[in-house]
C-alpha positions in Angstrom: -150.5 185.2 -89.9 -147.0 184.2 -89.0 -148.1 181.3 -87.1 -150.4 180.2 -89.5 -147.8 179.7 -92.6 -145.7 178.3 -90.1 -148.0 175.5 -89.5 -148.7 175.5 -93.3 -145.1 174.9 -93.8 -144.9 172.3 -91.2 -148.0 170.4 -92.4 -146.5 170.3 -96.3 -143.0 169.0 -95.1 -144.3 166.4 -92.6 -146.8 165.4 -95.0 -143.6 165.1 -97.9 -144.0 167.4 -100.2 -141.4 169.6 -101.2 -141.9 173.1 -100.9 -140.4 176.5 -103.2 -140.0 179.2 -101.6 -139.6 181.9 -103.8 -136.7 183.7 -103.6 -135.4 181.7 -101.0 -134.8 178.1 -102.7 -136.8 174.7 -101.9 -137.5 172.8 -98.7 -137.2 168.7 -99.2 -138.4 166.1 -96.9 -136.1 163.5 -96.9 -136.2 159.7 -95.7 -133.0 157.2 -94.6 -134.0 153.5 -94.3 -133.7 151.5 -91.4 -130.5 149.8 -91.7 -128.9 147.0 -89.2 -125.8 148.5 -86.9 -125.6 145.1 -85.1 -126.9 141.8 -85.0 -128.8 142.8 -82.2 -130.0 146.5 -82.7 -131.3 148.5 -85.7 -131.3 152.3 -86.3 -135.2 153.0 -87.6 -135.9 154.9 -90.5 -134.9 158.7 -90.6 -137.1 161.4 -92.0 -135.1 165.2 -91.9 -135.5 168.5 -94.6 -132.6 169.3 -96.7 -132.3 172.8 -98.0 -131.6 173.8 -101.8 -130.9 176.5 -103.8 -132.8 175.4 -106.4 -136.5 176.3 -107.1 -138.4 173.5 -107.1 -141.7 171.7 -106.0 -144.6 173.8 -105.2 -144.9 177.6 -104.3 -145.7 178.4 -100.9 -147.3 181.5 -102.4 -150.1 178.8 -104.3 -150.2 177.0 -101.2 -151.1 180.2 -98.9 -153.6 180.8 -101.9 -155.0 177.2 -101.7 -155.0 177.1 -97.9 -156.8 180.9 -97.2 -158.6 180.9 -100.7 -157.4 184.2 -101.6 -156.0 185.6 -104.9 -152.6 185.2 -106.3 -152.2 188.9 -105.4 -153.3 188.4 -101.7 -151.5 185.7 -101.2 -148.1 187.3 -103.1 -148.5 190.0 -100.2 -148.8 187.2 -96.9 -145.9 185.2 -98.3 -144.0 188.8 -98.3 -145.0 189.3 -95.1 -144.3 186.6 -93.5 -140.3 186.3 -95.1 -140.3 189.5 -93.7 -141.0 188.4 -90.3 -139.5 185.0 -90.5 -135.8 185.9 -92.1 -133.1 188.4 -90.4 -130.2 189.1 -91.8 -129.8 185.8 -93.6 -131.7 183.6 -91.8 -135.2 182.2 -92.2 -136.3 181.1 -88.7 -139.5 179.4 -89.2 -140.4 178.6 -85.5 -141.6 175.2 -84.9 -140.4 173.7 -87.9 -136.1 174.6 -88.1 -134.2 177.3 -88.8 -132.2 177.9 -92.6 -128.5 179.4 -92.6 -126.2 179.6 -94.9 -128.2 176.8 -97.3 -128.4 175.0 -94.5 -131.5 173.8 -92.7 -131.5 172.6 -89.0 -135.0 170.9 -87.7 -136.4 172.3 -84.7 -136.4 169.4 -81.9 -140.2 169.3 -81.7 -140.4 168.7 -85.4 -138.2 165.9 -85.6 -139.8 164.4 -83.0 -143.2 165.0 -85.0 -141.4 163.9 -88.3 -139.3 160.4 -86.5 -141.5 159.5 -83.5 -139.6 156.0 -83.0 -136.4 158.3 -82.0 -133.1 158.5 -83.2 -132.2 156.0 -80.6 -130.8 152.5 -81.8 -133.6 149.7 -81.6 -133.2 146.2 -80.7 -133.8 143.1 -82.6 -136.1 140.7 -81.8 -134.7 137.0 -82.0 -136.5 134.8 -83.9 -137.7 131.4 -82.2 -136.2 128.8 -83.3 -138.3 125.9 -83.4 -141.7 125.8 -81.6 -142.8 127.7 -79.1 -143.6 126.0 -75.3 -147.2 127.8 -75.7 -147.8 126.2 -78.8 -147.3 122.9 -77.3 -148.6 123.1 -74.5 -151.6 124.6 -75.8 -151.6 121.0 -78.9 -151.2 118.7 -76.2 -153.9 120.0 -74.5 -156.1 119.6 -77.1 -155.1 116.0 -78.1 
């Protein structure tokens, strides 16, 4: 049951939707443009989660409803269940996905990977040809 909100979880965030908790506060995917760090690299496009207090977005509780079509009640009593596995003495580890302490939520490697699959890693520019290309001319002349 554990794994399975887990994966829940994971499959709401990576898909961008922000996600309340109850009791606990809301999960929110967020994304950082690319921007240029020098004329010949660029840092891609950062997706992370961001942890706050307030309740917002939709219930995990309707989700894990929506998901195993239970009842409000049924699905009330899994969401209980699971904080109770997934949170220890102030922190909600929710394996796979990141880990929340003290309002503030670190991704789990493997997620960002799944959430920023071009890396963290500086990419490099491509130049821009400048005038036209030997190919290109050689492949005209041919043809004339």
């Amino acid at each position: 049951m554990v794994m399975e909100v887990n994966r829940l979880v994971g499959d709401l965030l990576a898909g961008g939707e922000r996600l309340l908790l109850p009791g606990v506060g809301s999960l929110k995917p967020v994304t950082r443009p690319a921007y240029r760090i020098s004329k010949k690299e660029v840092m891609p496009p950062l997706r992370t989660v961001e942890f706050s207090s307030e309740e917002r977005g939709l219930s995990l509780v309707d989700r894990i409803a929506v998901a195993a079509a239970c009842t409000q009640e049924e699905s009330e009593e899994v969401y209980r269940r699971w904080l109770g596995h997934t949170q220890q003495e102030g922190v909600l580890t929710i394996e796979g996905i990141g880990v929340l302490k003290q309002h503030h939520f670190k991704v789990d490697e493997a997620f960002d990977q799944r959430l920023n699959p071009a890396g963290r890693k500086p990419m490099p520019v491509r130049r821009r040809r400048k005038g036209m290309d030997w190919m290109v001319l050689i492949g005209i002349l041919a043809i004339l």
